[in-house]
C-alpha positions in Angstrom: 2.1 -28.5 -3.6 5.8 -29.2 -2.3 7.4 -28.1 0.8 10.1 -26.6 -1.1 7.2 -24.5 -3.2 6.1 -23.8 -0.5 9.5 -22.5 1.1 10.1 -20.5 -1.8 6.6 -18.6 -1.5 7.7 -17.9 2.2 10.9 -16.8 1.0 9.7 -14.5 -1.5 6.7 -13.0 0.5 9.7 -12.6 3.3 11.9 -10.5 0.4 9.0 -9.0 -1.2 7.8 -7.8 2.1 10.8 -6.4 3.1 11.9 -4.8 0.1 9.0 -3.0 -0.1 9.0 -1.9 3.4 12.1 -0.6 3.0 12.3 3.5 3.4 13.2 4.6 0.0 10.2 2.5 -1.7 7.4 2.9 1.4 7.7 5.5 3.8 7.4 4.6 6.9 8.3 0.9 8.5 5.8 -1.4 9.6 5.5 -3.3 12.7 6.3 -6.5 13.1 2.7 -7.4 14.3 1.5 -6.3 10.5 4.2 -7.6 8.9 3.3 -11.1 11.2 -0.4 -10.8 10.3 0.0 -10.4 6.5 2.9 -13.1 6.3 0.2 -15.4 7.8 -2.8 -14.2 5.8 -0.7 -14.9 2.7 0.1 -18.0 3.3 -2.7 -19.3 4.5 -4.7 -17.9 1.4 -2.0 -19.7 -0.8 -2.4 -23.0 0.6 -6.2 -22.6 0.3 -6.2 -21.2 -3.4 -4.1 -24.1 -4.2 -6.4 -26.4 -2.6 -8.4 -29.6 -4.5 -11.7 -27.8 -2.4 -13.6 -25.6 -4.1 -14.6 -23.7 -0.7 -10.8 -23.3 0.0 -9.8 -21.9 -3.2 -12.9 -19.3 -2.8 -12.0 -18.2 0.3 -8.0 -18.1 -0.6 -9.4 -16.2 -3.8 -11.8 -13.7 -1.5 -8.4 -13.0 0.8 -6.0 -12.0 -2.3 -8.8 -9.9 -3.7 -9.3 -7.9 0.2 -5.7 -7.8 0.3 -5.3 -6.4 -3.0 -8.2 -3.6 -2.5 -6.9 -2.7 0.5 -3.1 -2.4 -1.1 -5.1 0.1 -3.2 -7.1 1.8 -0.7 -4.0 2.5 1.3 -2.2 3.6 -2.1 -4.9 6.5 -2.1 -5.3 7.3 1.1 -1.0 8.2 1.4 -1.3 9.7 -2.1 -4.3 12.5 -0.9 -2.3 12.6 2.4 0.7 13.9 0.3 -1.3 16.1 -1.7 -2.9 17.7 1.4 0.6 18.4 3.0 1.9 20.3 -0.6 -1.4 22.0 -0.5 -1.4 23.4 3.1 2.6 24.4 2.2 1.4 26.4 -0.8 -1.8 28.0 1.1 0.8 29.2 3.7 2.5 30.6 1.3 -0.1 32.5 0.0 -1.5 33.4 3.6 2.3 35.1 4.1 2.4 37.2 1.1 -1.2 38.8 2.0 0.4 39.1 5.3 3.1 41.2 3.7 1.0 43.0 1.7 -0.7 44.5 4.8 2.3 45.1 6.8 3.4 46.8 3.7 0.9 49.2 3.9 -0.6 48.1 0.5 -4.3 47.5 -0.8 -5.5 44.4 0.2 -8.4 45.1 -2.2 -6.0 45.5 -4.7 -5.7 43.3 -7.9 -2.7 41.2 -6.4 -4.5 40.8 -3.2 -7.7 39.5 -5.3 -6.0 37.6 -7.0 -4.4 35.7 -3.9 -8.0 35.5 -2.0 -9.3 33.9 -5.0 -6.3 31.0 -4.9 -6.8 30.6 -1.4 -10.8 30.3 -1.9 -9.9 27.9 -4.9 -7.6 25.9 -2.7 -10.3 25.3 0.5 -12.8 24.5 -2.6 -10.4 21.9 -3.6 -9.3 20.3 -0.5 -12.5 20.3 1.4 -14.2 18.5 -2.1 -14.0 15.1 -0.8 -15.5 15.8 2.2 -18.3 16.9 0.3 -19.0 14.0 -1.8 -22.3 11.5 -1.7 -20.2 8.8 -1.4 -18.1 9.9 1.4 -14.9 10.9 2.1 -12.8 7.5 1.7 -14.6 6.6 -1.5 -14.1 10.1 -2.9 -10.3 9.6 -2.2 -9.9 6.1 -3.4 -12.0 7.1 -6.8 -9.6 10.3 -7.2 -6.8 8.4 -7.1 -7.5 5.3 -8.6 -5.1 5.6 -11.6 -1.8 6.0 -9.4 -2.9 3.5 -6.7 -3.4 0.8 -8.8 -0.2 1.6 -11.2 1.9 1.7 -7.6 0.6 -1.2 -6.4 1.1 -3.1 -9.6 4.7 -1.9 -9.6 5.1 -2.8 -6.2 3.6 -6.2 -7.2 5.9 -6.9 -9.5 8.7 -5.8 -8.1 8.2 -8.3 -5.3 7.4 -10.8 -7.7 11.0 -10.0 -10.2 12.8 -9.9 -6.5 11.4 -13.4 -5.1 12.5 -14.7 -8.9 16.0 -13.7 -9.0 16.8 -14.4 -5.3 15.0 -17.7 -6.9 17.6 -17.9 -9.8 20.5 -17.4 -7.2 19.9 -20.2 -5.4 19.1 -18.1 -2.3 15.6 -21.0 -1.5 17.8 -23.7 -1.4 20.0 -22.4 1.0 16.8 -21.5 3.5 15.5 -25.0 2.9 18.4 -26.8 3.8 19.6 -24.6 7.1 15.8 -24.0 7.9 13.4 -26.9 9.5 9.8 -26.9 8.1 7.4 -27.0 10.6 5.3 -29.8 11.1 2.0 -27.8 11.3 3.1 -26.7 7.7 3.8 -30.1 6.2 0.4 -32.0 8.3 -1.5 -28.7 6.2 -0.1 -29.4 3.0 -0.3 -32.7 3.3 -4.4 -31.7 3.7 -4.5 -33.6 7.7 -1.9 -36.0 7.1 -0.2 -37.5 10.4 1.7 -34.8 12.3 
């Protein structure tokens, strides 16, 4: 493998990363620590899939695949987080019109009353159903959710990977390989231990 692929994998993780930390696509911003760590963890894990060792392209392969659950995982996890926060609004809700049914003087035995009880009931059954699974409450969520975690994180996989190609296509790489100096811990590991 080349410096310059090399470069351009940098590149893209760099534009892929940030694009998809960006606001409007994430949420929240992460640190520069995380974004550090997984920069690192991604490269290393490319330089070791694209290794001639067998042992190197296993582990490169076992890293992807971590990364990749754990892309999912935290998929799941924000979705249910979401899904709590519109539940809680709409139990609320409900909790204030029984509220105003009383201070109303009405019946809260009545058939509208009922009927809210039995949504709030409904609702606690619902939210706290994770908590009561075998499995526990992460696996429950992750399960649940499966379908939309791993369609956003596909999406968000190819997104990074039709951004790293068109900044590709505009030339953008060969403008960071000619201003930027590869490091020579980079090229001694590609080079597998050649001279520093």
């Amino acid at each position: 493998m080349s410096a310059r692929t090399v470069h351009r994998a940098l590149g893209a993780l760099a534009f892929g990363l940030a694009a998809c930390a960006a606001p409007a696509l994430a949420g929240e911003l992460k640190s520069w620590s995380s974004i550090r760590k997984d920069i690192t963890g991604a490269v290393v894990a490319d330089i070791a899939f694209h290794s001639p060792n067998p042992w190197l392209v296993m582990g490169g392969a076992t890293y992807k695949l971590a990364d990749l659950s754990l892309d999912i995982g935290n998929a799941a996890i924000d979705r249910q987080d979401r899904w709590y926060g519109a539940e809680m609004i709409l139990a609320d809700k409900d909790a204030r019109r029984l509220k105003k049914i009383q201070a109303t003087g009405g019946d809260l035995n009545g058939p509208e009353a009922n009927e809210i009880k039995q949504q709030l009931r409904d609702r606690q059954y619902t939210i706290t159903l994770p908590q009561r699974s075998p499995y526990g409450y992460t696996a429950a969520v992750i399960v649940g959710n499966l379908p939309y975690a791993v369609a956003k994180v596909g999406i968000d996989k190819a997104i990074e990977k039709a951004f790293g190609f068109a900044l590709d296509k505009i030339g953008l790489f060969s403008l960071v390989e000619r201003y930027l100096p590869f490091p020579k811990a980079v090229n001694w590991a590609m080079n597998y231990g050649g001279p520093l």
